[in-house]
LUMSE-845783 format. One line per 3 residues: number of its first residue (from 1); their letters; for each residue x, z, y of C-alpha. Coordinates in Angstrom, 3 decimals. Layout:
NUM) a) X:Z:Y; ...
END
This chain:
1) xxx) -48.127:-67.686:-85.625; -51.775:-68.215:-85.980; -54.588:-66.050:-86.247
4) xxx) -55.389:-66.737:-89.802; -52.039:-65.225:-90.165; -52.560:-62.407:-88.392
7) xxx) -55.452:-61.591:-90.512; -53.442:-62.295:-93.458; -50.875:-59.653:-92.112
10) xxx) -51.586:-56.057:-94.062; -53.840:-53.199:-92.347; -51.075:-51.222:-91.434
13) xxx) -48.810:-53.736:-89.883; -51.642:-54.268:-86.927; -51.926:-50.219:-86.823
16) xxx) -48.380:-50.353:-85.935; -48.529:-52.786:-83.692; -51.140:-51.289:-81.323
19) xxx) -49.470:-48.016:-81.065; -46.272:-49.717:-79.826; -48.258:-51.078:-77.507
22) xxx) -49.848:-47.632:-76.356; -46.481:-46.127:-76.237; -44.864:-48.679:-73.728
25) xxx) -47.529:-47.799:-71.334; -47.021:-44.411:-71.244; -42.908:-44.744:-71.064
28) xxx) -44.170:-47.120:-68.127; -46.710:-44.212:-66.529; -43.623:-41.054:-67.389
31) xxx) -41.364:-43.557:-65.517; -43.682:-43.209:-62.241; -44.209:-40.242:-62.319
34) xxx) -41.197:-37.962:-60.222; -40.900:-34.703:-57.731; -39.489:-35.069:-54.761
37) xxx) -39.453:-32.093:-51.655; -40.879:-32.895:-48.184; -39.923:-31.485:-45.176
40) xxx) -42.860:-31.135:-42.192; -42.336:-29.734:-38.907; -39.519:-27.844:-40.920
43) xxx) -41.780:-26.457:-43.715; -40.387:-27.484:-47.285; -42.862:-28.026:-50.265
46) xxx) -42.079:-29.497:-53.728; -44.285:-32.221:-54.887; -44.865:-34.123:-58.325
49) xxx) -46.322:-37.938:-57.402; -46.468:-41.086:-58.526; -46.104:-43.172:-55.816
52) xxx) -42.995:-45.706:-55.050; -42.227:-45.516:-51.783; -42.053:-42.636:-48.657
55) xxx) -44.684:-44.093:-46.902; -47.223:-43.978:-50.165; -45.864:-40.631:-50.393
58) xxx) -47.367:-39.478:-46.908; -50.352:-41.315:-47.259; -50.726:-39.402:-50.456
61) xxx) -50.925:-36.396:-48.870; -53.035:-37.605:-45.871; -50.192:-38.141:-43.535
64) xxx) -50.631:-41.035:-41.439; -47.723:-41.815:-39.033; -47.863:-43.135:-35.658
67) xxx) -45.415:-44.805:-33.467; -44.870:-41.088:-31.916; -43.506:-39.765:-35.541
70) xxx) -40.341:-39.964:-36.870; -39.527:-39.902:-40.498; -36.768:-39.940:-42.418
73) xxx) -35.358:-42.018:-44.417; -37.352:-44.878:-43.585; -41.148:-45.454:-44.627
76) xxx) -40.107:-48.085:-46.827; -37.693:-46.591:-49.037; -38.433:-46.202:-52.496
79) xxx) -38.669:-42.943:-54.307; -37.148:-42.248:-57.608; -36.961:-39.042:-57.306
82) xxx) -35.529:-35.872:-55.826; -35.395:-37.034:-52.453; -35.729:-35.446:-49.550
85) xxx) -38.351:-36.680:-46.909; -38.021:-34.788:-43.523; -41.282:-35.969:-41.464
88) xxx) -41.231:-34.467:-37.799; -44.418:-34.834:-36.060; -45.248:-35.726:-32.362
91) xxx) -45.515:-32.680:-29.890; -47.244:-33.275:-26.829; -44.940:-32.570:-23.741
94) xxx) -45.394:-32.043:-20.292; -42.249:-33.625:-18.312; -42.170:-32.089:-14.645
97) xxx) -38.680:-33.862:-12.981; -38.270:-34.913:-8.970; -41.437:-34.533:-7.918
100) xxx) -43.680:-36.220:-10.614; -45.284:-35.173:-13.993; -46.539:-36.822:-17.148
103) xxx) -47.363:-36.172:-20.574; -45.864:-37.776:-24.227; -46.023:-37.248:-27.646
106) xxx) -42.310:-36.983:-29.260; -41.083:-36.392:-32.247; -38.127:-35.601:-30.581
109) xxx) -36.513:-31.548:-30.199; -33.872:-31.344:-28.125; -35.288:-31.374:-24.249
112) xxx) -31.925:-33.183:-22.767; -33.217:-36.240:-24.884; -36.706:-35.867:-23.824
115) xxx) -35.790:-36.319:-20.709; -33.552:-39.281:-21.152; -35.708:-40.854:-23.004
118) xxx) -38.136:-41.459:-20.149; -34.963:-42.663:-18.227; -34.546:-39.159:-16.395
121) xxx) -30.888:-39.008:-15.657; -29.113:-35.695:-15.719; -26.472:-34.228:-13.905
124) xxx) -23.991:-31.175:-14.559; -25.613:-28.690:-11.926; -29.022:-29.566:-13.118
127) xxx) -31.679:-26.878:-15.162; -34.124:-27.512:-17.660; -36.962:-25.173:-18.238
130) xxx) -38.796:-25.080:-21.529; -42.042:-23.435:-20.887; -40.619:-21.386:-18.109
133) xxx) -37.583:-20.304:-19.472; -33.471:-21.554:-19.191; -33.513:-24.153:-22.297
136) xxx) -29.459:-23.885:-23.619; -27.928:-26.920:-25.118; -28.907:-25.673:-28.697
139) xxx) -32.186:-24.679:-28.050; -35.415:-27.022:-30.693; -38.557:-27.353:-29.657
142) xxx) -41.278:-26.201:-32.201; -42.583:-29.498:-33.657; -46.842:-29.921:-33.676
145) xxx) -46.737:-27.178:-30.290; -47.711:-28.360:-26.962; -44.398:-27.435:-24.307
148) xxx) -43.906:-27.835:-20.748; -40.041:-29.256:-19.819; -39.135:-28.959:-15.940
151) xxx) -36.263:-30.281:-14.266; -34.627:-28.245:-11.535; -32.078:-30.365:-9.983
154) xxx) -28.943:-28.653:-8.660; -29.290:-27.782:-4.649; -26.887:-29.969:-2.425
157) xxx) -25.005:-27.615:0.242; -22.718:-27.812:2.985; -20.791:-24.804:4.215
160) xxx) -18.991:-25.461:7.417; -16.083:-22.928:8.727; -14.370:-22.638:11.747
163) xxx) -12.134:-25.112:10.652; -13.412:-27.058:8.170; -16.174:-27.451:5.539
166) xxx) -17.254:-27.582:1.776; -19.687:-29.416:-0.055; -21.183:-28.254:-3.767
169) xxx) -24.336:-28.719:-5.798; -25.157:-25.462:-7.212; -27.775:-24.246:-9.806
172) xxx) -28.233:-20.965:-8.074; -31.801:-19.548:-7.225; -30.655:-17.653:-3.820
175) xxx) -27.413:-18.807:-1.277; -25.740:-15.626:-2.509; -25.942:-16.504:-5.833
178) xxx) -24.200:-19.584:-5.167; -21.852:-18.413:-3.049; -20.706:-16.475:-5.676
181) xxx) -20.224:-18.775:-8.654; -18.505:-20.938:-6.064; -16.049:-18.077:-5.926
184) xxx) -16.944:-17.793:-2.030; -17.001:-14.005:-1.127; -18.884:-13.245:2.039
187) xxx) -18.361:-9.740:3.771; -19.949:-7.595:5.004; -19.205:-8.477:9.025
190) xxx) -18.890:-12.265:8.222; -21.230:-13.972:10.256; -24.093:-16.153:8.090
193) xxx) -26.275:-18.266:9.691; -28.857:-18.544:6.917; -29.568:-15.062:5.261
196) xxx) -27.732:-14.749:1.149; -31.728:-14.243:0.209; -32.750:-17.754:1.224
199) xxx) -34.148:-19.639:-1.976; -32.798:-22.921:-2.522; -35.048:-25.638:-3.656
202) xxx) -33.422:-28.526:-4.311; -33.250:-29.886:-0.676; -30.346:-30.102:0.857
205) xxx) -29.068:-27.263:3.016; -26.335:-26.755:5.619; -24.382:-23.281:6.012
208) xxx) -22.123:-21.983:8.404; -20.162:-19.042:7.563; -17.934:-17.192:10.468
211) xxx) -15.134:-15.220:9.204; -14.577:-11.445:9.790; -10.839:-10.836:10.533
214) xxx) -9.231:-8.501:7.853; -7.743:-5.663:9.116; -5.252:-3.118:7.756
217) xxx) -5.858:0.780:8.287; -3.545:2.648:6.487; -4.509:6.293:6.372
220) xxx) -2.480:8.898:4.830; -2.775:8.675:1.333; -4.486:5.034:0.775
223) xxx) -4.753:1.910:2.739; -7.855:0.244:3.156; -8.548:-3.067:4.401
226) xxx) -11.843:-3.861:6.523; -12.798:-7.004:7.693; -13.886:-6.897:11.928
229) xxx) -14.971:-9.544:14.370; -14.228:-6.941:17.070; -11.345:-7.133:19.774
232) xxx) -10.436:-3.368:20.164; -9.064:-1.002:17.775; -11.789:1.616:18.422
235) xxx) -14.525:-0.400:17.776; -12.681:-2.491:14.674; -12.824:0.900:12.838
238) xxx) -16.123:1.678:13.894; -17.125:-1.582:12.120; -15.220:-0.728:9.431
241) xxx) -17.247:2.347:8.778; -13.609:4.429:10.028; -14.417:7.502:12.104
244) xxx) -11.616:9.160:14.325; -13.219:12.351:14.593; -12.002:15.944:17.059
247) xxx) -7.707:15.425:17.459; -7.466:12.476:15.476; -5.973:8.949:16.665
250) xxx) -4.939:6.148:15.948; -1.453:3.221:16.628; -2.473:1.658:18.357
253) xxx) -4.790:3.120:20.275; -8.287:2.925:20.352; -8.876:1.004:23.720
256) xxx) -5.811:-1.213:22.917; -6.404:-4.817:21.430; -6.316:-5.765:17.824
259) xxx) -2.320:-6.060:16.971; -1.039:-9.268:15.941; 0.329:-8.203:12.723
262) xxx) -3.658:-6.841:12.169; -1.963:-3.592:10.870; -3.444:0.009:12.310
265) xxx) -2.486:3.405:11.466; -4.786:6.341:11.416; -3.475:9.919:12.181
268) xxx) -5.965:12.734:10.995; -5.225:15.677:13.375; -6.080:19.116:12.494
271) xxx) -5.520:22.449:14.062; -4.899:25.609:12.103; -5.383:29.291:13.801
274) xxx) -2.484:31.665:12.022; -2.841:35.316:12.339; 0.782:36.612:10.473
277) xxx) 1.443:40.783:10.328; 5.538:40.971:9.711; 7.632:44.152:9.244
280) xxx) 9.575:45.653:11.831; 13.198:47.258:10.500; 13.534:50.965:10.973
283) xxx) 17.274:51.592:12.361; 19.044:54.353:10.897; 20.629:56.754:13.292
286) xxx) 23.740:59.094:11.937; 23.802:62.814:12.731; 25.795:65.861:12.062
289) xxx) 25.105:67.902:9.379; 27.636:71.110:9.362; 26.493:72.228:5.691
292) xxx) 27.277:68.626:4.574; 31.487:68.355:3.234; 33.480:65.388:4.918
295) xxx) 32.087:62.013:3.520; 28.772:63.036:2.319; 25.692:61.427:3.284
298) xxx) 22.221:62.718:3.126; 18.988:61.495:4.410; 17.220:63.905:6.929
301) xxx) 14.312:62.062:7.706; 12.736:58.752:5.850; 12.521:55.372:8.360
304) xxx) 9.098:53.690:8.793; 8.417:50.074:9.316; 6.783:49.127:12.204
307) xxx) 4.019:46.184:12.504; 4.866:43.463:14.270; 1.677:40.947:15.282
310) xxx) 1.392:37.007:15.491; -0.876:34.470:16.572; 0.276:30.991:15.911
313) xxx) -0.820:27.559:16.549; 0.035:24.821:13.815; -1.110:21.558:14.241
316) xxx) -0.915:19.361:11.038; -1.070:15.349:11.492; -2.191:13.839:7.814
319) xxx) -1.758:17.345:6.416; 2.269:17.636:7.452; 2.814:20.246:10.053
322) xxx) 4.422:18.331:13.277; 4.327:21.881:15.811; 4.011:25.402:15.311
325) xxx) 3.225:27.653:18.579; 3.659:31.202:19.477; 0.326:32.129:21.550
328) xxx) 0.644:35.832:21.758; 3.076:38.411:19.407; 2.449:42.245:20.013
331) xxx) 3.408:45.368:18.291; 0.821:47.302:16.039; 2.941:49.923:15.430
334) xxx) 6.776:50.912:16.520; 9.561:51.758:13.539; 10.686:55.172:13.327
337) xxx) 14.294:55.454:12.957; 15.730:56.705:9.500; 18.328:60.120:10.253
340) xxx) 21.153:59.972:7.877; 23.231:63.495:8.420; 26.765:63.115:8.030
343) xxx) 29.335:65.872:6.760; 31.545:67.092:9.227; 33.302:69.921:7.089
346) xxx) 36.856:69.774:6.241; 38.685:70.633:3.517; 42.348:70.914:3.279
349) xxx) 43.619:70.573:-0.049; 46.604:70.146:-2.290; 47.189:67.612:-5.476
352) xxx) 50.183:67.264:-7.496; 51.526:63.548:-7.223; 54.729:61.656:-8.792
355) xxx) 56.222:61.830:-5.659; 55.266:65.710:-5.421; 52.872:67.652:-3.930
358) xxx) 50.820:66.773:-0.943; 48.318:68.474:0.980; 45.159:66.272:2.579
361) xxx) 42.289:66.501:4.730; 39.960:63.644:3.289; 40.286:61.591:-0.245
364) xxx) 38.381:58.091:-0.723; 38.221:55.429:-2.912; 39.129:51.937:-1.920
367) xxx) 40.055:48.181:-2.704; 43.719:47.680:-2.173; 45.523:44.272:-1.386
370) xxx) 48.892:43.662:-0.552; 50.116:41.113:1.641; 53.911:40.307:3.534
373) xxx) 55.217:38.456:6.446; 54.835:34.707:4.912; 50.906:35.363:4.275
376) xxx) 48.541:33.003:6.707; 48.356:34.438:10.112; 50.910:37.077:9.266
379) xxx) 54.156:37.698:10.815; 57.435:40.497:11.049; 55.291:42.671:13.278
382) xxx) 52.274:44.787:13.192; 49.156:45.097:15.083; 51.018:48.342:16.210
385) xxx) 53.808:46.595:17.356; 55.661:48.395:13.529; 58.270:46.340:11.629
388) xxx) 56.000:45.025:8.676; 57.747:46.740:5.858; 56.791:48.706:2.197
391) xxx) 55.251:51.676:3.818; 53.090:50.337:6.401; 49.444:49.289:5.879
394) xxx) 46.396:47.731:7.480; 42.765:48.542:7.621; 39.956:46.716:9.482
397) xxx) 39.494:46.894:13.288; 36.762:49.516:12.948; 39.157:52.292:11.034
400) xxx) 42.148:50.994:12.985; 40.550:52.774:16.260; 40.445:55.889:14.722
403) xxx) 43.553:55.474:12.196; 46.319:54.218:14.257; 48.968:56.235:13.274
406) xxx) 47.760:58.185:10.592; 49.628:58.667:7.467; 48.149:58.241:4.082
409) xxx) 49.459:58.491:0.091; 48.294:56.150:-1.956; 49.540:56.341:-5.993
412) xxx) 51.468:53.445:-7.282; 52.533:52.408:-3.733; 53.522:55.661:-2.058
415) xxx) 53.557:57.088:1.595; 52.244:55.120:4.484; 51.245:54.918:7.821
418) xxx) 48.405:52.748:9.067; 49.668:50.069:11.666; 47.962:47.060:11.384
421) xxx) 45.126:44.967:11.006; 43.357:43.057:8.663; 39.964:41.152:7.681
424) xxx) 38.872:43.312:4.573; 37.100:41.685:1.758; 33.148:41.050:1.477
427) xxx) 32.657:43.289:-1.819; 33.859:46.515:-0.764; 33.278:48.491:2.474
430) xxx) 36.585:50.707:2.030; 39.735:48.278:1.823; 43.380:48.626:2.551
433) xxx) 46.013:45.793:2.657; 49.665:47.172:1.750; 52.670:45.797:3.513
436) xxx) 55.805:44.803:1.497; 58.747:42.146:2.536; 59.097:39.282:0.958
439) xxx) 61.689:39.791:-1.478; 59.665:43.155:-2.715; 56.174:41.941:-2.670
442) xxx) 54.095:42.993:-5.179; 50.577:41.982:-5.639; 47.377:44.473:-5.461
445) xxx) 43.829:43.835:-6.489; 42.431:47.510:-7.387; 40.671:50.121:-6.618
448) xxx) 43.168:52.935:-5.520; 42.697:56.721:-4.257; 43.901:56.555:-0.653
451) xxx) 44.710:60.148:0.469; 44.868:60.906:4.658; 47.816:63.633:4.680
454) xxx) 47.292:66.720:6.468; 47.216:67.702:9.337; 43.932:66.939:10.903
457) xxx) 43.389:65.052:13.672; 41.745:65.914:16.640; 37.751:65.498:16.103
460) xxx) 37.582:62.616:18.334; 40.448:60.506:16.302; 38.110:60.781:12.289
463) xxx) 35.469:58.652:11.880; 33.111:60.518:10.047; 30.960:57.325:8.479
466) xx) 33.039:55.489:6.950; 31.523:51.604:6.956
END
């Protein structure tokens, strides 16, 4: 086309033309233009720009990198927009590790790659410090802040025993501290040579450690275990912080040698200083008492209990009582006897009976058995030398001295005459056992009225108390 025609062309046609034009270039500027977000020493900010690549980016914002820098993604990459630039600038560190110390910038945050990054090889006991204090595995440095990064290298040690030794590299400030996160407890009467206080520094140190035996005292309600480097029992415990104090002692002994089985028992020995006040028994003594009837009782004068005094000695060993001695017993005070009168009067009187009338001096109440010749210990013949028979009866030894002989009624059984002996029964003071043969036993087990048939006896053949 030439220019002629382009003059030839109408007005508007060229109007049209140049605003085409206008309007590419500013679709070319829009197209530019784009927001993206950077990221500096962990500060975000948004920001609209036209430039094309990260580095025209920084240097759009006055950020000019260095070899110490570190940017990401790289300088050259070109922005279209909503990226994100991270940009971490150089810190200036001070690097203390065996026995030197320099300074760097770095970009870089974790100390562990600090250090390896000046070729500063790390081992599993060793410590880094970040401006004084215990830097953790997770721990960032603050980006565009000077820090200070030390190096404490584990300690080397050597702890030799009596019969053998053991080597470790320990991050512990003191010997006891590393002791103990070796899981090596030290007692109190093990023998150190270096004290647990000693610093360790990194050098190399040698240790040797003497053990105390351990040693079993078992007192009475615990056993304890004490470690000793003493020979004798006596001075094992006093090691140990064990006292044997007044009575007490020990097995073995005190001046005997450490047993082999390293077992010793403690006896606690204590004295105790009883003063005990019993009761003496009053007696009772039995009198005659002419205006008292045959079998009546009565009390004349009241018993009093004496005081009977004791001192004893009781010696306890681990609180259980192994002796108890009488020092001294006296009397405070004697009993006086209780007087029970007893009726001597006697009555003869009649009763009317199935079997008739009888007259009798003395009427009681008693337990009745009955027993025959096959019973245990029984036989044909009576203690009286009587054929055992319905008619004869025993009493116990006691009444038999005074009864032999004497004829009694008893209902339900009949006449009788006492002739032999027997045991009695525990329940009732007054007991009879009735005689039968064989073929007529009949079993008893009852109170009966035993009636002692007239006439009297002479006064020195009744027994007035009747027990």
């Amino acid at each position: 086309m030439h220019i002629p025609d382009l003059i030839k062309k109408p007005l508007y046609q060229l109007i049209a033309a140049g605003l085409a034009v206008v309007l590419g270039i500013t679709l070319i500027v829009l197209s530019l233009h784009k927001t993206v977000f950077l990221v500096v020493n962990g500060q975000t900010e948004e920001i609209s720009t036209y430039s094309l690549t990260v580095k025209g980016l920084l240097k759009s914002q006055d950020l000019h990198l260095t070899e110490s820098e570190r940017v990401t993604p790289d300088p050259g990459t070109m922005l279209w927009g909503g990226e994100l630039i991270i940009l971490n600038i150089a810190s200036s560190v001070e690097i203390t590790a065996d026995g030197e110390s320099n300074t760097l910038q770095t970009a870089e945050r974790r100390p562990a790659n600090i250090l390896l990054d000046r070729g500063v090889a790390l081992f599993p006991k060793d410590r880094i410090l970040v401006d004084g204090v215990a830097a953790g595995n997770d721990l960032l440095l603050s980006l565009g802040k000077s820090h200070q990064i030390q190096l404490l290298r584990g300690t080397p040690i050597t702890l030799e025993f009596e019969n053998g030794s053991q080597q470790f590299i320990s991050d512990a400030d003191t010997l006891a501290e590393a002791l103990e996160k070796e899981g090596i407890e030290v007692f109190e009467a093990d023998q150190l040579s270096k004290p647990l206080n000693t610093t360790l520094n990194e050098a190399p140190i040698k240790v040797t450690l003497i053990r105390a035996k351990p040693l079993m005292v078992h007192l009475a309600d615990e056993t304890i275990t004490i470690r000793t480097t003493a020979e004798t029992v006596g001075a094992a415990l006093a090691q140990g912080g064990i006292a044997l104090q007044g009575l007490d002692y020990s097995v073995p002994s005190e001046l005997e040698a450490i047993p082999v089985n390293d077992q010793v028992q403690i006896i606690r020995v204590r004295e105790e200083i009883l003063l005990k006040q019993e009761q003496i028994q009053f007696s009772s003594e039995y009198q005659p008492a002419d205006d008292l009837a045959l079998d009546q009782l009565q009390i004349q004068t009241g018993g009093e209990y004496g005081i009977q005094a004791q001192r004893l000695r009781i010696v306890y060993e681990n609180d259980r009582e192994v002796s108890r001695e009488l020092e001294k017993e006296w009397v405070i005070k004697e009993p006086g006897p209780r007087i029970i009168g007893y009726g001597t009067q006697i009555n003869i009187e009649t009763a009317n009976t199935p079997d008739g009338q009888i007259t009798y001096w003395r009427k009681i109440t008693a337990y009745a058995t009955s027993y025959d010749e096959t019973c245990p210990g029984c036989s044909n013949t009576t203690s009286s030398g009587a054929y055992l028979k319905k008619g004869v009866i025993a009493v116990k030894l006691d009444w038999y001295r005074y009864m032999k002989g004497m004829r009694v009624y008893i209902p339900g059984y009949g006449f009788a005459t006492i002739e032999d002996v027997g045991g009695g029964v525990p329940w009732s003071a007054n007991w009879v056992d009735l005689g039968y043969r064989h073929k007529d036993y009949v079993p008893w087990s009852e109170n009966v009225t035993v009636y002692f048939l007239a006439p009297t006896p002479p006064p020195e053949n009744i027994m007035y108390v009747l027990y």
